[in-house]
N, C-alpha and C positions, 0 to 999 in steps of 0.2 A: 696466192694473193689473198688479202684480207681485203674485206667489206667492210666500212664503215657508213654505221649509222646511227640516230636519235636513238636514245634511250625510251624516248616516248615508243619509237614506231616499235622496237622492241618487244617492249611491253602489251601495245596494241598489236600484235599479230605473234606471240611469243611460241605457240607448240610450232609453227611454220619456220622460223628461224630454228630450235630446238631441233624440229625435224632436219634441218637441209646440215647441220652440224653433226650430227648422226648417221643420216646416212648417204652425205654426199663429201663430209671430210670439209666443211665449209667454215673460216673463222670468222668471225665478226669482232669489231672495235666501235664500243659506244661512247658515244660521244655525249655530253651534258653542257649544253650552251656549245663553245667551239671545242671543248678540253676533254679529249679523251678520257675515259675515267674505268673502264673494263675492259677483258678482251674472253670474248668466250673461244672455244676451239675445243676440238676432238680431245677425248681422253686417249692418251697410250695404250696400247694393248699389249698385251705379251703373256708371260708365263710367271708364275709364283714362286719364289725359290723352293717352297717345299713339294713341290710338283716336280724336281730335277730328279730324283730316285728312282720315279715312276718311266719317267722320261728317259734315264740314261737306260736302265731296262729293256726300254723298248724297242733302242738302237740295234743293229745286226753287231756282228762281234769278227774278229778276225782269226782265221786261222793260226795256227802254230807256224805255216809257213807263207801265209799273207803279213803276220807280223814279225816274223826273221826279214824277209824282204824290205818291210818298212824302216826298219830298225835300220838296214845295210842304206838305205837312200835318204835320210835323216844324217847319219855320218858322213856320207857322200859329200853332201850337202854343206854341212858344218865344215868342214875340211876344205872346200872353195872356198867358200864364204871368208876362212882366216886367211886364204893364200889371196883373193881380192881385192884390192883398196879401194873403197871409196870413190867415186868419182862425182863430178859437179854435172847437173844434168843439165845447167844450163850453158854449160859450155861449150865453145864451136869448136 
């Protein structure tokens, strides 16, 4: 849910608002007269793409015969999947 408030009150109490956007995940919508005019909210976090090398690295890896297995259940798979049609889920 987003908080809206005065751009004034904002401003007058601004590392407190900054802080609760931080570290409580909190958005705000400020308002100028009745007219909404900004919205602050958490930055995204995540991971860099050039961080994926190090990353994929890091992963365990699969055996020769953890990945013959996965391979045979992947086709398994694929092979239902074309003998299946479709069906409407919201049908009775």
């Amino acid at each position: 849910m987003k908080n809206v408030l005065a751009v004034t009150e904002m401003a007058r109490h601004f590392a407190e608002y900054i802080n609760r956007v931080a570290y409580r995940g909190e958005c705000f919508v400020l308002l100028r007269g009745k007219k909404a005019v900004a919205e602050i909210k958490p930055v995204l976090g995540g991971k860099r793409l050039r961080e994926l090398p190090d990353i994929l690295k890091s992963l365990s890896h699969l055996s020769e015969e953890e990945a013959v297995s996965f391979r045979r259940d992947v086709d398994l798979l694929r092979r239902k999947s074309r003998k299946e049609s479709l069906r409407d889920p919201w049908a009775s």
